[in-house]
C-alpha positions in Angstrom: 95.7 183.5 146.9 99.2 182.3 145.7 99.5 179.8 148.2 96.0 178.2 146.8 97.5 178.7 143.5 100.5 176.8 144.2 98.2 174.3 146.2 95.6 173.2 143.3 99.0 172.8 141.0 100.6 170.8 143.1 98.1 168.4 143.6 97.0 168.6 139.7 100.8 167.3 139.0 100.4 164.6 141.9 97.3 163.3 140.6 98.6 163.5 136.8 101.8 161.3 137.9 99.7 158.8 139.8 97.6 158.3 136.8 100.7 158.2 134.6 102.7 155.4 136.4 99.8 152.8 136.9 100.9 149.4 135.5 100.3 149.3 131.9 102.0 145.7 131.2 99.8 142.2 130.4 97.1 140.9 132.7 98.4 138.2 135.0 94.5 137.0 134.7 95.0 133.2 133.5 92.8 132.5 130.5 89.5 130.0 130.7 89.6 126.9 128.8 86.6 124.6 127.3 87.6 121.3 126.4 85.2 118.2 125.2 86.3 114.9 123.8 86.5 111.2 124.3 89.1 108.3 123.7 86.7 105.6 122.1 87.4 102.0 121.6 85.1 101.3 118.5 84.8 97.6 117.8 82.7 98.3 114.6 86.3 99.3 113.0 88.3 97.8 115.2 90.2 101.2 116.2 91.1 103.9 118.6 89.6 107.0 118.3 90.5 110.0 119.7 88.7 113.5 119.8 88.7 116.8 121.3 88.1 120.2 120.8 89.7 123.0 122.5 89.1 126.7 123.0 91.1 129.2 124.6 88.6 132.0 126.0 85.6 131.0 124.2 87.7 130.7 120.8 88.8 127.6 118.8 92.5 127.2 119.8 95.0 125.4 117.6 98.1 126.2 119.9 97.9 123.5 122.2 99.5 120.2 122.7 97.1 117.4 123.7 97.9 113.9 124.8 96.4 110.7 126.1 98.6 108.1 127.7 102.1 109.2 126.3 100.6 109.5 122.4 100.5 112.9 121.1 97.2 113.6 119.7 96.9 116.1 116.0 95.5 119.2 115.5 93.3 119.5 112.4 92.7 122.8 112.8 89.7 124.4 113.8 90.3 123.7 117.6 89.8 120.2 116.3 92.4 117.0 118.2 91.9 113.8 116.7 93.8 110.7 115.6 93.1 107.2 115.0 95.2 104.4 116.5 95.0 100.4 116.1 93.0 98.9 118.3 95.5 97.8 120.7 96.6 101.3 121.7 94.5 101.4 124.6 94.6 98.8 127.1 91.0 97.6 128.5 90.5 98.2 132.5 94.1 100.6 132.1 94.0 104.4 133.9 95.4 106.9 131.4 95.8 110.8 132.0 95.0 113.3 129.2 96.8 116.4 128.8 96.4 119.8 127.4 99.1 122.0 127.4 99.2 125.7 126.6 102.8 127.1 126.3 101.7 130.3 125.6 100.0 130.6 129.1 102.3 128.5 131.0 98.7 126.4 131.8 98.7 122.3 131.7 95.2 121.0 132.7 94.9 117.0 133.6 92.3 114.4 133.3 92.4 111.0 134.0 89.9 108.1 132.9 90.0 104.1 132.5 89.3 102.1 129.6 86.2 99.8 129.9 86.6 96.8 129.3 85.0 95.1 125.4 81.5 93.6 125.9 79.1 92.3 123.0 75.2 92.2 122.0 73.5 89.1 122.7 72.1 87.6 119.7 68.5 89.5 119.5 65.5 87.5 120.4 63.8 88.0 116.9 63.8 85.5 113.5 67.5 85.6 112.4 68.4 88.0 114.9 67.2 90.7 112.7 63.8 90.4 111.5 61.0 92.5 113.7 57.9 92.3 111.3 55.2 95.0 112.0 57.8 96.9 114.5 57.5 95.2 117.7 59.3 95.7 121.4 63.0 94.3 121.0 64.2 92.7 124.2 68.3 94.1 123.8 70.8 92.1 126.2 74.2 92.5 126.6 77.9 91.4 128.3 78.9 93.1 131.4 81.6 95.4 130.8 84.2 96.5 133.6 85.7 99.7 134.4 82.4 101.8 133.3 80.5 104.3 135.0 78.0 103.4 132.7 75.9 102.4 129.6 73.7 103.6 127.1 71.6 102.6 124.3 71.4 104.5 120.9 68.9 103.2 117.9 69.7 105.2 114.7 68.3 104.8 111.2 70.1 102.4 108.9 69.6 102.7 105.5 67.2 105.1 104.2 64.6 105.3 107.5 62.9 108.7 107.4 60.7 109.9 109.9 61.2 107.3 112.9 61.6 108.1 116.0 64.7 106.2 117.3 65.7 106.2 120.7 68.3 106.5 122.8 68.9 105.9 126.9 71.4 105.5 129.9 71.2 102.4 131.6 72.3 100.9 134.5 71.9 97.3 133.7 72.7 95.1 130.7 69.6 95.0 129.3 67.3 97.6 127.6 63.5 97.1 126.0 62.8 99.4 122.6 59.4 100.2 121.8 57.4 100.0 119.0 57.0 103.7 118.9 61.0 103.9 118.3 60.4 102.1 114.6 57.4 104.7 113.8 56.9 108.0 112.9 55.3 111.0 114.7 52.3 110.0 113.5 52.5 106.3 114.9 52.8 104.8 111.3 55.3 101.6 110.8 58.7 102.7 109.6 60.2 99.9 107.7 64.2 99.6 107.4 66.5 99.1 109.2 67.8 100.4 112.4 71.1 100.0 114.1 71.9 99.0 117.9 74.7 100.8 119.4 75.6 100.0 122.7 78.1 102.1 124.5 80.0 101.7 127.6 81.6 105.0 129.4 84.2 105.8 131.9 83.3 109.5 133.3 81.2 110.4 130.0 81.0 110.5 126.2 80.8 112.8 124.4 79.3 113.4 120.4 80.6 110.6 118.3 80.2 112.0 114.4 76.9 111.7 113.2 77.1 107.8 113.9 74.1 107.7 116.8 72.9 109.7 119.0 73.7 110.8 122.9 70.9 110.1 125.6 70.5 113.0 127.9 71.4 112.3 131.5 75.6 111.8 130.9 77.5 113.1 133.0 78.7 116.7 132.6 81.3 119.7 133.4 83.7 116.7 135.1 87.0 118.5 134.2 88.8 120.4 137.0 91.0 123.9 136.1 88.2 124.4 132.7 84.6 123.9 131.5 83.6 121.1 129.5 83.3 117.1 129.2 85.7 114.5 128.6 85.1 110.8 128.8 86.4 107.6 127.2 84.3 104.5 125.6 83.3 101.4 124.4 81.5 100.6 121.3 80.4 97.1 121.5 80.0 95.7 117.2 76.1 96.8 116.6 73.1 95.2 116.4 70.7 95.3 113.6 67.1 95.3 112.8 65.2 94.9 109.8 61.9 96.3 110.3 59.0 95.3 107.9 55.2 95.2 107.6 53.2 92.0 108.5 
């Protein structure tokens, strides 16, 4: 009996130290990072625009350093990266490489892109360029770009256009045909107003550009090695408009 005594406390003490001396220090585990953004060439301000957001395990993360080319890019907080250069920052058909660093984690993720080259609108087949009484199908031509993976069409409202449907697409050529339904409602009635033509070409993707126009589904996605997310860079050709009115 004193010998099972002594037994059952010995291995009570053994078990008690084993469980006392795991490691108790930080995980090695290297966090997950989400990052979305673009480097955009916008010639309806003549600028470069830069954009990203970042977030460290599913949280907005402000501790970062991010940079495109060899420009550092500012944190507005929020998990929010975004400055605005002159329009000569980035080179047309030039390769770049983002960064973003973390210190705190020792972690540097790395993505390039190339610049498209600028490209315009064709003057639109309609009186004045502009004028599409009673909403027909607009004929939309453009120059070739170089250095995309890419183009896409966006229609958004102009003024004070309530109701239309719009339209946005990918495209693979330089040429795109709206509908009448994009200048009517869901209800098929004539939307008068008028609408803007934004024509956009990508290198890897784009991403959400302010409330300016909207993105066509179909971009390319999750194209960033080492994290989730989306990064791409862009041309805005100068837009297009139509004026939409009744017969």
């Amino acid at each position: 009996m004193k010998k099972l005594i002594l037994f059952l406390m010995t291995a009570v003490l053994l078990f008690g130290y084993s469980c006392g001396n795991k490691p108790t220090g930080p995980s090695t585990e290297k966090p997950t990072f989400t990052i979305y953004g673009a480097v955009v060439k916008d010639m309806n301000v003549s600028k470069d625009i830069v954009y990203f957001t970042v977030r460290r395990n599913d949280t907005l993360y402000n501790e970062a350093t991010v940079k495109v080319g060899n420009k550092t890019i500012l944190n507005s907080g929020a998990g929010l990266y975004d400055s605005i250069f002159a329009d000569t920052t980035f080179h047309v058909k030039t390769a770049y490489t983002d960064s973003i660093i973390s210190s705190l984690d020792t972690v540097t993720i790395t993505f390039g892109f190339t610049m498209p080259d600028t490209f315009k609108i064709k003057p639109l087949p309609l009186p004045g360029d502009t004028l599409n009484a009673g909403g027909h199908s607009v004929v939309v031509e453009w120059t070739p770009s170089a250095s995309d993976s890419g183009y896409f069409i966006s229609v958004a409202k102009g003024d004070a256009i309530l109701g239309a449907n719009l339209d946005s697409a990918t495209v693979g050529e330089t040429q795109y045909t709206i509908l009448p339904k994009t200048f009517q409602n869901s209800a098929s009635n004539l939307v008068t107003g008028y609408y803007y033509v934004y024509v956009v070409a990508y290198n890897r993707s784009f991403v959400s550009y302010s409330d300016t126009f909207a993105l066509p589904a179909g971009l390319p996605s999750n194209n960033i090695t080492g994290a989730k997310g989306t990064i791409g860079a862009g041309v805005i050709a100068r837009k297009a408009i139509i004026y939409v009115t009744t017969l």
